[in-house]
N, C-alpha and C positions, 0 to 999 in steps of 0.2 A: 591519592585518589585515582583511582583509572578510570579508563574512559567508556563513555556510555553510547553506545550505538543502537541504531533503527534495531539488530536483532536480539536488542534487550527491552525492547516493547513488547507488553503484553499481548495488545494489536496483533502486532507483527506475529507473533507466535501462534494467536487463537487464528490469525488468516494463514498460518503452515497448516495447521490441522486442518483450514477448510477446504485448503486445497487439496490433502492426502485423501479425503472423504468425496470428492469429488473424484479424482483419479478413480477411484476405487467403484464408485457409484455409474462410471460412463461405462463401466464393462458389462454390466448390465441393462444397457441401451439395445434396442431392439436393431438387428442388423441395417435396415435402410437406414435410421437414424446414426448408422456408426461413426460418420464419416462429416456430416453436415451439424449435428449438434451438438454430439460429445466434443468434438475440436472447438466449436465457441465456446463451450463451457468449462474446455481447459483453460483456454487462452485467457479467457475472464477470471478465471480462479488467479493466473500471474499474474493479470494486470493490477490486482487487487495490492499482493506484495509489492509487486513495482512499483505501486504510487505510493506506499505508506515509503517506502525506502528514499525515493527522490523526496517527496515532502519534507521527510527529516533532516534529508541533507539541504534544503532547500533555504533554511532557516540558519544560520550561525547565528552568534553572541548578538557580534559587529552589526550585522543586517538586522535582528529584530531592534538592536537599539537606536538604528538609523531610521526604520520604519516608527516606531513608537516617535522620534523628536519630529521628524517629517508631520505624523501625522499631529503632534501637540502643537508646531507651527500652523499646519493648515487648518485649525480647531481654534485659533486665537482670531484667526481673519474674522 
């Protein structure tokens, strides 16, 4: 069985193509605009992949199994 990573989410891949659509779409930003909105709307287009990617790393086996008993002890109080 090999192993499954963030860029084997379909997420993760339908936010590659939003970002490429986005590159693509700031060059046709109106020159005063070039500088002040196309740059937030690159960086927003990464930040999108960066958190799907930290998210999935964020979670292992061990930690959601430790969250789920945590949380069925704190559910019995």
């Amino acid at each position: 069985m090999g192993s499954f990573s963030f860029e084997d989410l379909q997420i993760w891949q339908e936010a590659i193509k939003f970002r490429i659509k986005i590159s693509d779409k700031v060059k046709d930003l109106p020159i005063e605009e070039k500088y002040r909105l196309s740059d937030q709307m690159i960086r927003a287009s990464k930040f999108i992949t960066a958190n799907i990617a930290e998210g999935y790393g964020r979670f292992h086996y061990k930690k959601i199994c430790n969250f789920v008993d945590r949380q069925g002890v704190l559910s019995m109080r």
